[in-house]
ZADOSE-676975 format. One record per atom (N, C-alpha, C): x, y, z; residue in three letters. Coordinates in steps of 0.001 Angstrom, whole numbers. Each point is the difference from the previous one (the first is absolute). Layout:
# residues N
<<X,Y,Z>,'ALA'>
...
# end
This chain:
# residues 147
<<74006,122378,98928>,'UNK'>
<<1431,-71,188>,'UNK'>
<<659,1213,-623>,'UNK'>
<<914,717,952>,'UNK'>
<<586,1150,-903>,'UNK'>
<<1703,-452,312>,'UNK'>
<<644,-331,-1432>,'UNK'>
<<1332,-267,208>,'UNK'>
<<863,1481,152>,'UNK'>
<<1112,-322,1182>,'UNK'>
<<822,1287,580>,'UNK'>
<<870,-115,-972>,'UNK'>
<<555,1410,277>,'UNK'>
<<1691,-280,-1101>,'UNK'>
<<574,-1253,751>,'UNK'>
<<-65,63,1522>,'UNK'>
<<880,-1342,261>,'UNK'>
<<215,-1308,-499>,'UNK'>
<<-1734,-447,-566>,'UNK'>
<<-482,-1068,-545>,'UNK'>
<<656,-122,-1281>,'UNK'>
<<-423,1461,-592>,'UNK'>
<<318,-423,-1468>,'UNK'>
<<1558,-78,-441>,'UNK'>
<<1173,728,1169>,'UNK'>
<<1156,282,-430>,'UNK'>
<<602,-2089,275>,'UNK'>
<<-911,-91,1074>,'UNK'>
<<225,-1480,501>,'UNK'>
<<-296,-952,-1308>,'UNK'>
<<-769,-129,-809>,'UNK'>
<<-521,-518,-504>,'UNK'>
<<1336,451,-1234>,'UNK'>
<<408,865,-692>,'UNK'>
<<319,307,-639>,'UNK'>
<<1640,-771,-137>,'UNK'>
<<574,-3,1622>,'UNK'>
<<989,-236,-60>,'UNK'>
<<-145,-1634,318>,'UNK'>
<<-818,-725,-47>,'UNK'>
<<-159,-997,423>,'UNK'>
<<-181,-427,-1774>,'UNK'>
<<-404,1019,-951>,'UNK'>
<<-126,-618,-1375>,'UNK'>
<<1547,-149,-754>,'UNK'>
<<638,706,648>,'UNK'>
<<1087,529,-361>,'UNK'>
<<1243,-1092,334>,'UNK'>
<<-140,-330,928>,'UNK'>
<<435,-1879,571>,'UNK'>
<<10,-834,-214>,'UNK'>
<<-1392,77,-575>,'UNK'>
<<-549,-966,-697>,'UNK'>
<<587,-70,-1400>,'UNK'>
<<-96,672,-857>,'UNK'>
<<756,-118,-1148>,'UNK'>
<<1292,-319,33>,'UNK'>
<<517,279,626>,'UNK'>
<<1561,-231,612>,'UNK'>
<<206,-1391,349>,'UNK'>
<<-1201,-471,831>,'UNK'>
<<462,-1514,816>,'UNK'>
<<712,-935,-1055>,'UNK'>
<<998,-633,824>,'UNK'>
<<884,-839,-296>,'UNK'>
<<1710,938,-638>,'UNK'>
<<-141,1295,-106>,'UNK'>
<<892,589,43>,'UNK'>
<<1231,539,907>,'UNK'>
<<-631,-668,1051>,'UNK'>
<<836,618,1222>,'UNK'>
<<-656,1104,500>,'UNK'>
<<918,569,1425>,'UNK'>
<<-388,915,203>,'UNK'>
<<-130,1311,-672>,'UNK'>
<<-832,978,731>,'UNK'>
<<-848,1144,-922>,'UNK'>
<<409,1159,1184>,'UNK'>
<<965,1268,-245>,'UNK'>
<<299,1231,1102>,'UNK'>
<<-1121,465,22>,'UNK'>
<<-541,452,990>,'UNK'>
<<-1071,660,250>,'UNK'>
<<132,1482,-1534>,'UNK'>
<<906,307,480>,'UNK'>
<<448,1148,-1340>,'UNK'>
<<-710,-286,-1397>,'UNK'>
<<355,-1056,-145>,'UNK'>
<<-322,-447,-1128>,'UNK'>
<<-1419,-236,-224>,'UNK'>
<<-866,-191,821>,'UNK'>
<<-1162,-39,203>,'UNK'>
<<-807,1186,-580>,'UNK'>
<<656,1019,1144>,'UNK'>
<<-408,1215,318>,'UNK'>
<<-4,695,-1149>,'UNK'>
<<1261,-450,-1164>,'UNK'>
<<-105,454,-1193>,'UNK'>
<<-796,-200,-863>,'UNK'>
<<-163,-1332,-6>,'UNK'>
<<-651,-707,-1107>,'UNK'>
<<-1940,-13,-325>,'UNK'>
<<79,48,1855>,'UNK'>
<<-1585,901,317>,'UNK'>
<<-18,1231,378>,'UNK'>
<<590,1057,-427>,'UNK'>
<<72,1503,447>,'UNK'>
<<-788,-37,1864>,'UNK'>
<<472,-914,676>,'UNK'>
<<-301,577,1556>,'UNK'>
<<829,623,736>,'UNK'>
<<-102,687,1255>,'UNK'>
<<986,709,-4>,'UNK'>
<<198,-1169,1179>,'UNK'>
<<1822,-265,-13>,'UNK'>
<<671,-526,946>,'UNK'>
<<-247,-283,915>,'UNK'>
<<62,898,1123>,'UNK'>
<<-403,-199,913>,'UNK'>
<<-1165,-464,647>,'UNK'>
<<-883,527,-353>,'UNK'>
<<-1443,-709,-417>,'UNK'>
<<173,-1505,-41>,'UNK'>
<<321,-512,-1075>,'UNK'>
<<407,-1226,-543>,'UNK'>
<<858,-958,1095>,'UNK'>
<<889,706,884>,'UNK'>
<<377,-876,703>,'UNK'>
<<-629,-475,1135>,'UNK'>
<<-1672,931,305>,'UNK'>
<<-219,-164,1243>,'UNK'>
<<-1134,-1349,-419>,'UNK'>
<<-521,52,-1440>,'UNK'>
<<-805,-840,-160>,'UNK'>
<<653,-1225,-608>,'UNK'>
<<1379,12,-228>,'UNK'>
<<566,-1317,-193>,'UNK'>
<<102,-900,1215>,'UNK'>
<<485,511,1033>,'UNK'>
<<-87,59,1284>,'UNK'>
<<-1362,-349,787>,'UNK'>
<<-1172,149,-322>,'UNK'>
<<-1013,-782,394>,'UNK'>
<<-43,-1090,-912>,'UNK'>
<<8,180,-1183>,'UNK'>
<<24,-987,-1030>,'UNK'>
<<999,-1474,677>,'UNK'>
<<1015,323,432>,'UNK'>
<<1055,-800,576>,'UNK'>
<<-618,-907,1170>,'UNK'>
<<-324,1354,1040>,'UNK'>
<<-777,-795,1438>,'UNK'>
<<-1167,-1002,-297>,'UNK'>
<<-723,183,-911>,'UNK'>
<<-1203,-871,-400>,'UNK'>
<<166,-1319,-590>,'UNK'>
<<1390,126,-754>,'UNK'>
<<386,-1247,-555>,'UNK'>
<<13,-122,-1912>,'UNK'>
<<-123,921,-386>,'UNK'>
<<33,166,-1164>,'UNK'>
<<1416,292,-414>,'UNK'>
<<828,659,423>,'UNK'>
<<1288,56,-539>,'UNK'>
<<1265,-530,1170>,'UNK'>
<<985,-190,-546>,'UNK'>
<<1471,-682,118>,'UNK'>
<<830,1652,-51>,'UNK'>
<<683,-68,291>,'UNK'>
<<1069,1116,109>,'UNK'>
<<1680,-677,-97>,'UNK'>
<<864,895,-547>,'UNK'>
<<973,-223,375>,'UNK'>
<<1146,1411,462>,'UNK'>
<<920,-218,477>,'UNK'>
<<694,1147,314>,'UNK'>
<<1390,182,-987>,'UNK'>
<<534,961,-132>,'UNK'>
<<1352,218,-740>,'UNK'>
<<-22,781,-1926>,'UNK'>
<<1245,-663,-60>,'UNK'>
<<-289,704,-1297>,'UNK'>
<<-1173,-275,-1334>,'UNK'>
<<192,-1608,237>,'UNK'>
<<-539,-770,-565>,'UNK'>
<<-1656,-483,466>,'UNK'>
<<-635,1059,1058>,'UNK'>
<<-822,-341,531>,'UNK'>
<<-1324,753,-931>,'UNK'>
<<-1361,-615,1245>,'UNK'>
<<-586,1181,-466>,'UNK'>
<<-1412,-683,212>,'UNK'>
<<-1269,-541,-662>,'UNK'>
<<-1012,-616,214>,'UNK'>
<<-564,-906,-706>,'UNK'>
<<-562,-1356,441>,'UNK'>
<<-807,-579,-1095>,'UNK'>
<<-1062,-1061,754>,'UNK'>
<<-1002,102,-1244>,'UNK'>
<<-938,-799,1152>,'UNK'>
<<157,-1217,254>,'UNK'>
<<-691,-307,1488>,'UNK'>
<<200,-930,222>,'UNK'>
<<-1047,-1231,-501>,'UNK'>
<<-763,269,-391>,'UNK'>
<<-667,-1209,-1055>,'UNK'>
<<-233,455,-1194>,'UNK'>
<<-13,-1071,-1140>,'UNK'>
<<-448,689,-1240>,'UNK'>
<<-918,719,-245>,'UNK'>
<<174,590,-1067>,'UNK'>
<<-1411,897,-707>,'UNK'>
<<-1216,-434,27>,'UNK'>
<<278,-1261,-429>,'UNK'>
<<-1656,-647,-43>,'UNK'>
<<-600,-240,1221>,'UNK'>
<<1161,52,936>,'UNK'>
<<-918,-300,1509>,'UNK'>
<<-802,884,1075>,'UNK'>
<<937,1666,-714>,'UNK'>
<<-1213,496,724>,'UNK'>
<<-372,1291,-579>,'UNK'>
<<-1685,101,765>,'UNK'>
<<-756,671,-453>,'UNK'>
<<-222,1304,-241>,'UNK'>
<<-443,1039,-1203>,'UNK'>
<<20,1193,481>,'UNK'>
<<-600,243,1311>,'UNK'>
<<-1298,-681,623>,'UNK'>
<<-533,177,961>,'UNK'>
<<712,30,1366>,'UNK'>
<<1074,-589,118>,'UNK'>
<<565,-641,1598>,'UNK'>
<<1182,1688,-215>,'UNK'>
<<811,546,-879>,'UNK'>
<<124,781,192>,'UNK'>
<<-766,1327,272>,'UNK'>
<<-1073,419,-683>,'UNK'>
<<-651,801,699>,'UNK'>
<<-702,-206,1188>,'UNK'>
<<2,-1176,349>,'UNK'>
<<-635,195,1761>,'UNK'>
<<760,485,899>,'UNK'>
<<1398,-864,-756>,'UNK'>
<<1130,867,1182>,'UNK'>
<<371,1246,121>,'UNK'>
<<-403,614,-1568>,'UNK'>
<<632,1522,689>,'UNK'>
<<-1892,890,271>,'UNK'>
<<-655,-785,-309>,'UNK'>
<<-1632,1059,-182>,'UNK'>
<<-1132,-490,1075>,'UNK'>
<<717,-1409,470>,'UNK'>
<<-917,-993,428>,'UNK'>
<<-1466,-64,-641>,'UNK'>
<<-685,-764,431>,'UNK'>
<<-1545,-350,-1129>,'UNK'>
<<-218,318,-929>,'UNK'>
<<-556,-699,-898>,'UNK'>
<<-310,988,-1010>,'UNK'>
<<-1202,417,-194>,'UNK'>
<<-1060,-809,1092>,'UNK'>
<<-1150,686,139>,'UNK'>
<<-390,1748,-108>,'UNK'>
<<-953,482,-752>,'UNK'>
<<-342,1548,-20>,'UNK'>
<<-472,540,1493>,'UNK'>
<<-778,-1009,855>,'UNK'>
<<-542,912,1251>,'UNK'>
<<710,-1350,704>,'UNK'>
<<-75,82,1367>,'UNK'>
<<636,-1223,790>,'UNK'>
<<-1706,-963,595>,'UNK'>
<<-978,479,-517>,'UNK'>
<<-1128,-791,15>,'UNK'>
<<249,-1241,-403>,'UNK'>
<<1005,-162,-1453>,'UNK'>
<<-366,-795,-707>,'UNK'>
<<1399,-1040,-133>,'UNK'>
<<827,714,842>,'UNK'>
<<1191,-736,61>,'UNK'>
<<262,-1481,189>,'UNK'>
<<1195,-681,-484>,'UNK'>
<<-18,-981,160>,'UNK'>
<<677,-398,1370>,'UNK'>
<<1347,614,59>,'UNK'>
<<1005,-72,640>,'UNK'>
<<-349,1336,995>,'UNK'>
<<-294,698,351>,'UNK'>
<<-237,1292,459>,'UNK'>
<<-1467,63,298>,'UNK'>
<<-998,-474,371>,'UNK'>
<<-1542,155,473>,'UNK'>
<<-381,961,1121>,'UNK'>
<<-625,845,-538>,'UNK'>
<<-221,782,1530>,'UNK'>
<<-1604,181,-407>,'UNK'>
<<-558,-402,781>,'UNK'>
<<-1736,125,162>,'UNK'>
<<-406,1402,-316>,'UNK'>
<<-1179,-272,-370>,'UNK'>
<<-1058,1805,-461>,'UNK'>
<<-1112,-192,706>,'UNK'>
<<-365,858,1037>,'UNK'>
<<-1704,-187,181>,'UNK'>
<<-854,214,-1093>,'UNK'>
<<279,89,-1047>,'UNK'>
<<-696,-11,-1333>,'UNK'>
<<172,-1440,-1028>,'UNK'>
<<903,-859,747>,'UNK'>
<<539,-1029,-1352>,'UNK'>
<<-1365,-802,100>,'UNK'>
<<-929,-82,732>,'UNK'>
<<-1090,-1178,-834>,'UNK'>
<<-1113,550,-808>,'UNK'>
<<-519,1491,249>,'UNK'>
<<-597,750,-862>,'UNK'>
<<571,1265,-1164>,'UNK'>
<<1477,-227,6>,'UNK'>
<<410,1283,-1084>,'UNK'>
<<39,-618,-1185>,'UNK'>
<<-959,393,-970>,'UNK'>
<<-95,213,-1264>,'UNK'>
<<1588,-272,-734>,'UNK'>
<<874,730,502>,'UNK'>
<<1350,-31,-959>,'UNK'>
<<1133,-1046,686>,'UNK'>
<<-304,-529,738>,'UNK'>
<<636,-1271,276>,'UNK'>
<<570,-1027,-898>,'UNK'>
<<-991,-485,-401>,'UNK'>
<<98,-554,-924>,'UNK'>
<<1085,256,-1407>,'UNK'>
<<-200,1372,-291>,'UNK'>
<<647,156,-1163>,'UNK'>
<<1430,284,381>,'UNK'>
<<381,398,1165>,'UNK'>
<<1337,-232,222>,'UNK'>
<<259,-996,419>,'UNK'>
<<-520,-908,184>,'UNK'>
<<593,-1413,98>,'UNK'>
<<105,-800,-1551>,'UNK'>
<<-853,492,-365>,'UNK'>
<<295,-411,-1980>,'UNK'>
<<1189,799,-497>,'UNK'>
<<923,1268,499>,'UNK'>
<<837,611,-344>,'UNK'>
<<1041,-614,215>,'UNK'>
<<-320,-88,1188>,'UNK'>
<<1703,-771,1022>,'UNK'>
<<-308,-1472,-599>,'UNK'>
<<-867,-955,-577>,'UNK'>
<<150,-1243,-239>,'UNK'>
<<1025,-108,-1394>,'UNK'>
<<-670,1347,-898>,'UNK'>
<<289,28,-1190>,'UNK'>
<<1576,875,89>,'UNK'>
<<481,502,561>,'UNK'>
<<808,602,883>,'UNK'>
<<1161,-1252,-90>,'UNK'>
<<-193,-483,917>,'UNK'>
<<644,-1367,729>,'UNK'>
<<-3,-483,-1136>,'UNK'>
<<-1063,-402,-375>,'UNK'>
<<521,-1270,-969>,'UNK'>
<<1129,171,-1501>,'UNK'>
<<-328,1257,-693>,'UNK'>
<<1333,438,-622>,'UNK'>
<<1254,-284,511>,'UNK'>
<<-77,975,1254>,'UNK'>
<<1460,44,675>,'UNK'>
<<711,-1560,826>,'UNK'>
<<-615,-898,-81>,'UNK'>
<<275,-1098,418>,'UNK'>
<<360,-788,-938>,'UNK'>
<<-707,-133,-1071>,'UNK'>
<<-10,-918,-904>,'UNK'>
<<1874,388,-1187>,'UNK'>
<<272,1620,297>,'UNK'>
<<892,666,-539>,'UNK'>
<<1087,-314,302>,'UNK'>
<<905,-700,-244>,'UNK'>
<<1624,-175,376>,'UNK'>
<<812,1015,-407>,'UNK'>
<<920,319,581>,'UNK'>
<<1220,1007,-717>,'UNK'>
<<581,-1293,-1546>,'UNK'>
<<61,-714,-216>,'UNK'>
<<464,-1097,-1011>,'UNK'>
<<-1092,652,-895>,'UNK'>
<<-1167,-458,13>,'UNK'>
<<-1244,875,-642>,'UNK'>
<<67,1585,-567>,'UNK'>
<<573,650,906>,'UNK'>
<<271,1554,-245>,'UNK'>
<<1387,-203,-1256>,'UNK'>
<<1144,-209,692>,'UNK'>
<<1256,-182,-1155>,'UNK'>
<<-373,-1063,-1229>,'UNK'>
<<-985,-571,-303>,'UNK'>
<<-499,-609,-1354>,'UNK'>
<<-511,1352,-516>,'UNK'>
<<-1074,731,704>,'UNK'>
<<-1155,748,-588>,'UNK'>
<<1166,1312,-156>,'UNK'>
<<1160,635,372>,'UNK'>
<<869,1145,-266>,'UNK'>
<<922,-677,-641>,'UNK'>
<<16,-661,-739>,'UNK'>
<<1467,-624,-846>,'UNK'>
<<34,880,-1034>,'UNK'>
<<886,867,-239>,'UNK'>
<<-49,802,-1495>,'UNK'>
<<12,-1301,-1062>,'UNK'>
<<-649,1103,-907>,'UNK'>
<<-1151,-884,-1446>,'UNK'>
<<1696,-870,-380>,'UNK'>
<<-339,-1174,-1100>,'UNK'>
<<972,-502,-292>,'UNK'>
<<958,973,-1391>,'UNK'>
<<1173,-280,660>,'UNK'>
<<1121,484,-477>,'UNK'>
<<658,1470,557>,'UNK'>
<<-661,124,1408>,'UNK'>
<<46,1088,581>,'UNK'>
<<617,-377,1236>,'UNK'>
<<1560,741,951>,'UNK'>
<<821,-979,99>,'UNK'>
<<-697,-23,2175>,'UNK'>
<<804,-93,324>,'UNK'>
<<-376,-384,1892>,'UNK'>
<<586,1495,302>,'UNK'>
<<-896,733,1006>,'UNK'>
<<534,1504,237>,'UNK'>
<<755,-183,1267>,'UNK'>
<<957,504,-179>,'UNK'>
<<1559,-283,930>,'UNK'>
<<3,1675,370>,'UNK'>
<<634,-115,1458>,'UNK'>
<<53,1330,440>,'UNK'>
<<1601,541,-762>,'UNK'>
# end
C-alpha cells in the first residue's frame, strides 16, 4: 500500500473533524489551517469525502463541515480506500480489487504480500479517527490547538 498525499491530506482532515465533532460546523479554511493543506486541494477531497457519506456540509456564514457519523464509527481504513482504493501492495492479493496472475499458484512472494495487506488491513480497520484524537491529545495540562 503506498498512501497519496490525497489519502493522507484526507485522513488528516478527517482527524481534524474529528476532534472538533460535536462543535458544529468546521470552514474548510479552518481545516486547511489547522492541517497546513492547501485549500483547494482540501476542497476537492472534502467533496469526495461528502459523496461517500462521511461528511454533512452546510452553506453560509455559519457553515462549513462535519461528519456525518461519529469518530468512533469510522475507520482509518474506509477513508483510505476512498481516496487510494485497496490497500493491498500488488492487486494479486486484493480484497476488494482482485485481478488474477498467471503466477498466483506458484509465486514464491504471494504469500508475503498477502501477510502485508492482512497486517495492513488489520491496523487500519481496527483504527478509528476517536482512537487517533485519544492517541494526539496534548499531554495533560496542555490546552486543545485552535486555529
Amino acid at each position: 500500500m503506498r498512501l497519496s498525499t490525497k489519502g493522507e491530506y484526507a485522513s488528516r482532515a478527517m482527524l481534524e473533524l474529528s476532534r472538533r465533532h460535536g462543535d458544529g460546523p468546521v470552514h474548510s479554511r479552518e481545516i486547511s489551517e489547522a492541517q497546513e493543506i492547501p485549500q483547494r486541494f482540501l476542497e476537492q477531497i472534502l467533496l469526495l469525502l461528502k459523496r461517500a457519506g462521511y461528511l454533512k456540509s452546510r452553506k453560509g456564514r455559519r457553515g462549513g463541515y462535519i461528519l456525518a457519523k461519529p469518530p468512533g464509527m469510522i475507520s482509518v481504513a474506509e477513508v483510505i480506500r476512498i481516496m487510494d482504493g485497496p490497500l493491498a501492495p500488488i492487486d494479486c492479493v486484493s480484497v476488494m480489487a482482485h485481478e488474477p496472475c498467471p503466477m498466483e499458484r506458484r509465486c514464491g512472494l504471494r504469500w508475503l504480500w498477502k501477510d502485508v495487506r492482512d497486517a495492513v488491513a488489520d491496523i487500519l480497520e481496527k483504527t478509528t479517527f476517536a482512537d487517533l484524537v485519544r492517541k494526539s491529545r496534548p499531554a495533560a495540562g496542555g490546552g486543545r490547538r485552535r486555529p
